[in-house]
C-alpha positions as CSV (number, residue, x, y, z in Angstrom):
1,X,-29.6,46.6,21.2
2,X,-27.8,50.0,21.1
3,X,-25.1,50.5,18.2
4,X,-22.1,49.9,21.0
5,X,-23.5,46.9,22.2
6,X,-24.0,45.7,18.5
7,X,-20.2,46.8,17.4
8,X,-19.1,44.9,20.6
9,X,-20.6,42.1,19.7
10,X,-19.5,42.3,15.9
11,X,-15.8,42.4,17.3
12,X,-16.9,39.6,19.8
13,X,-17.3,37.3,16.7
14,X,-14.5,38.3,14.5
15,X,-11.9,38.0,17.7
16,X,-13.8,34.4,18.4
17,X,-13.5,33.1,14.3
18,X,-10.1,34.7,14.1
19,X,-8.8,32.7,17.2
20,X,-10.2,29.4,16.1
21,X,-9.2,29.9,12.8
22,X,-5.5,30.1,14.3
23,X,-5.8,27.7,16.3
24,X,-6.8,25.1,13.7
25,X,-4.3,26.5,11.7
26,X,-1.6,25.5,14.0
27,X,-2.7,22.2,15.1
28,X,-3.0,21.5,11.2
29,X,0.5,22.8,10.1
30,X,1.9,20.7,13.1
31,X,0.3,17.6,11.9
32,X,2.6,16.1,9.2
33,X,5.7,16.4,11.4
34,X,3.5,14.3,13.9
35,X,2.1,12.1,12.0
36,X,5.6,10.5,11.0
37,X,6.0,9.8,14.3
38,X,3.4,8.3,15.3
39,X,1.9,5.4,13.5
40,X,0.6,5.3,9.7
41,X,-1.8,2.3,8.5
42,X,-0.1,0.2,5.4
43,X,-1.2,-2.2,3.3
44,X,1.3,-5.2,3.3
45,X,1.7,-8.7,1.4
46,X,2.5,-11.4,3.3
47,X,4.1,-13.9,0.5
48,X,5.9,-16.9,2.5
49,X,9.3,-15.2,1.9
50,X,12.2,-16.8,3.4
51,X,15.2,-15.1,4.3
52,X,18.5,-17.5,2.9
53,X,21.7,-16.7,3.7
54,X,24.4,-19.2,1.8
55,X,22.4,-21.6,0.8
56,X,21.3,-22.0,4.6
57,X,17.1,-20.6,5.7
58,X,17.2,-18.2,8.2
59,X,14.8,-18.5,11.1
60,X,12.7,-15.2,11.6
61,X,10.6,-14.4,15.0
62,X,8.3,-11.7,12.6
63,X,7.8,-13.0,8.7
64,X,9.1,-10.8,6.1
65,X,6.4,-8.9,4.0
66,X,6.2,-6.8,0.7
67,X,5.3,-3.1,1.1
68,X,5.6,-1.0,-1.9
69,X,7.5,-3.4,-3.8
70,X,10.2,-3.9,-1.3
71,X,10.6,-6.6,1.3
72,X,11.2,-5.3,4.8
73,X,12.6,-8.5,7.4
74,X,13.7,-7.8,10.8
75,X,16.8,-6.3,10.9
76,X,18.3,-7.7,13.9
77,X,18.0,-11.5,12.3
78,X,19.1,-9.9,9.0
79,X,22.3,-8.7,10.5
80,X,22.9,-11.7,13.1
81,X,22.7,-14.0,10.0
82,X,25.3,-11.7,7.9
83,X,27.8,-11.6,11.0
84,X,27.0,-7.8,11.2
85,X,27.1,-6.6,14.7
86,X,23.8,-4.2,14.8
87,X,22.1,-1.8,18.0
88,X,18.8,-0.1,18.6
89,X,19.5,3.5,19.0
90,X,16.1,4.9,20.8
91,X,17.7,8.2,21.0
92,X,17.8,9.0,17.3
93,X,15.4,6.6,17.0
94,X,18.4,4.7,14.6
95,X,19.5,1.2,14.0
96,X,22.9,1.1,13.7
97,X,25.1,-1.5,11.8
98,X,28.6,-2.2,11.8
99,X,31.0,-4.5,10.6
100,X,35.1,-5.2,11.1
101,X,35.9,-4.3,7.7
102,X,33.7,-1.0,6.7
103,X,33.5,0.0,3.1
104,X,31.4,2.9,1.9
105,X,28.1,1.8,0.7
106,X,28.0,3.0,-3.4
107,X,24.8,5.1,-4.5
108,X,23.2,2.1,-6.1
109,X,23.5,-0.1,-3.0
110,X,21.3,2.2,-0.5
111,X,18.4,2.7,-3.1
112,X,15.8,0.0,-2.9
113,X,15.4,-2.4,-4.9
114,X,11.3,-3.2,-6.0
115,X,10.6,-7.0,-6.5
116,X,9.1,-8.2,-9.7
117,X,5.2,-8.6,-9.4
């Protein structure tokens, strides 16, 4: 191998590493936008929870579960059985939630709440 051909193929390699070192690069810096939307395994705690609204037990069609110390419930039976009108925004992706008489939610109110245990 003559001094060119060696050179050429020195280049050869460095161009080839430098490419797929880019290219991982990218794919890996796009990854944690993606990997919000996409899907994400968690460990959940199914606990019997009921959902009671005034004294009265609220049928569910999916059974409320603990994550990370807080309880997540479908919202749509959550909101049906408060007299909240509530839509599925797919767009945003969003559920939104509205009432007759709105009143600003205070600081404390939107911060979740863990559960004892």
């Amino acid at each position: 191998m003559n001094l060119i051909e060696k050179e050429f193929f020195s280049f050869k390699k460095r161009a080839d590493f430098l490419a797929g070192f880019l290219g991982a690069a990218v794919l890996l810096a796009g990854t944690p936008g993606l990997a919000k939307s996409l899907t994400q395994k968690v460990t959940a705690r199914f606990a019997n929870i009921q959902l009671v609204v005034n004294d009265q037990v609220v049928k569910t069609s999916a059974e409320p579960f603990i994550y990370n110390g807080n309880v997540y419930a479908p919202v749509a039976t959550v909101a049906n059985a408060l007299g909240i009108k509530q839509k599925r925004d797919n767009r945003t992706p969003a559920v939104r939630c509205s009432t007759s008489t709105a009143s600003p939610l205070s600081a404390d109110s939107t911060r979740p709440h863990p559960l004892p245990g």
